[in-house]
N, C-alpha and C positions, 0 to 999 in steps of 0.2 A: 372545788369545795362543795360538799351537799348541801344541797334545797337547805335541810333544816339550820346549817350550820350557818348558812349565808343568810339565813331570816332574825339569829339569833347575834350574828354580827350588824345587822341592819336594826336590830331591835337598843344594841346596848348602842349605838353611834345616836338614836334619837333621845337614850334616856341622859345620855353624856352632854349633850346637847342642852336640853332640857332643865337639867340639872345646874349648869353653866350659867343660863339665861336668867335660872332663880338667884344667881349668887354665889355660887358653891366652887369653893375651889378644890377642884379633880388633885389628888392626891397620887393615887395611884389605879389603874383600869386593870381587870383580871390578875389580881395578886393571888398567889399560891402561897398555899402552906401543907407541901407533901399533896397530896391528892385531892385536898379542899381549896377553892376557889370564892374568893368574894370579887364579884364584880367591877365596882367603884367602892375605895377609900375617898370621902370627900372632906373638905370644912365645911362647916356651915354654921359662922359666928363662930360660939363658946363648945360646940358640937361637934367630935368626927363623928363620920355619918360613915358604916358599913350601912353597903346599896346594894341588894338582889334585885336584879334584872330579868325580868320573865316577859319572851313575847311569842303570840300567836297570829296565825293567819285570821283567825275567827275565833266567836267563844261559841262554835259548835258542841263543845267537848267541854265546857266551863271556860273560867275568866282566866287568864294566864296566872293572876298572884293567888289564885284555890291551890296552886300544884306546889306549893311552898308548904311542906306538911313538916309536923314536929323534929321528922330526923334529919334534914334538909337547915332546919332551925340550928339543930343543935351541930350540924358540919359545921354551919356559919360563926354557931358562936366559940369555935373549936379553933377555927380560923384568926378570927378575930383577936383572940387570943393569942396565939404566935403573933399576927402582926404588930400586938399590945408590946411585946415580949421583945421584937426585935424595934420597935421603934416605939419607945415610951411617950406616952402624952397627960399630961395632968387635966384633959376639960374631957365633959361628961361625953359618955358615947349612947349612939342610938342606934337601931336596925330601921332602914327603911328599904320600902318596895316600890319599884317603877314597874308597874304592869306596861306593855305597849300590845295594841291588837294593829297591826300591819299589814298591807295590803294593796295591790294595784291604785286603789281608790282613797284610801287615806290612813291617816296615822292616828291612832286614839292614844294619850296616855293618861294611865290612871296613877298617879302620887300618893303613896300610903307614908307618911313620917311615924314612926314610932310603930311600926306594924308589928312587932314584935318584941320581948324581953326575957333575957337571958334568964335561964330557970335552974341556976345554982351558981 
């Protein structure tokens, strides 16, 4: 597996983690819709939670959730969508973000709830 891909598997296993310890029940991890990917499907309470996972070694280069830009948005909520479509849910949905900066030396994560909203 590449460097990047094994830091990117290490980064969603902390925010999965993480997520867990708040409450949330894991729904589904790397769900596909044709070429768009959401991360984690979770609960959380009266909430499913689509979860973008973005992690770095460092924020040399900015914060890992900067690299989340509008059209990245709109994959997700494109996604979301399918997954709406193939498994209906009547309670309100939200996008959130788990930034993780990861590294020999420690694990940061930063929890964005509502870091996002659907723009049609």
């Amino acid at each position: 597996m590449a460097e990047h891909n094994l830091l990117g598997s290490r980064g969603e296993a902390a925010a999965l983690n993480f997520l867990k310890l708040r409450g949330m029940d894991i729904l589904h991890t790397n769900w596909r819709a044709g070429k768009r990917e959401i991360d984690i499907v979770a609960k959380d309470g009266k909430h499913l939670v689509f979860c973008e996972v973005k992690t770095r070694k460092d924020n040399r280069f900015g914060y890992p959730e900067e690299s989340i830009d509008m059209a990245k948005q709109n994959n997700l909520y494109e996604a979301a969508r399918e997954y709406l479509h193939q498994f209906p849910h009547n309670e309100s949905i939200r996008f959130d973000v788990v930034s993780v900066l990861l590294n020999s030396y420690c694990t940061q994560i930063y929890y964005c709830p509502d870091a996002f909203f659907p723009m049609g």
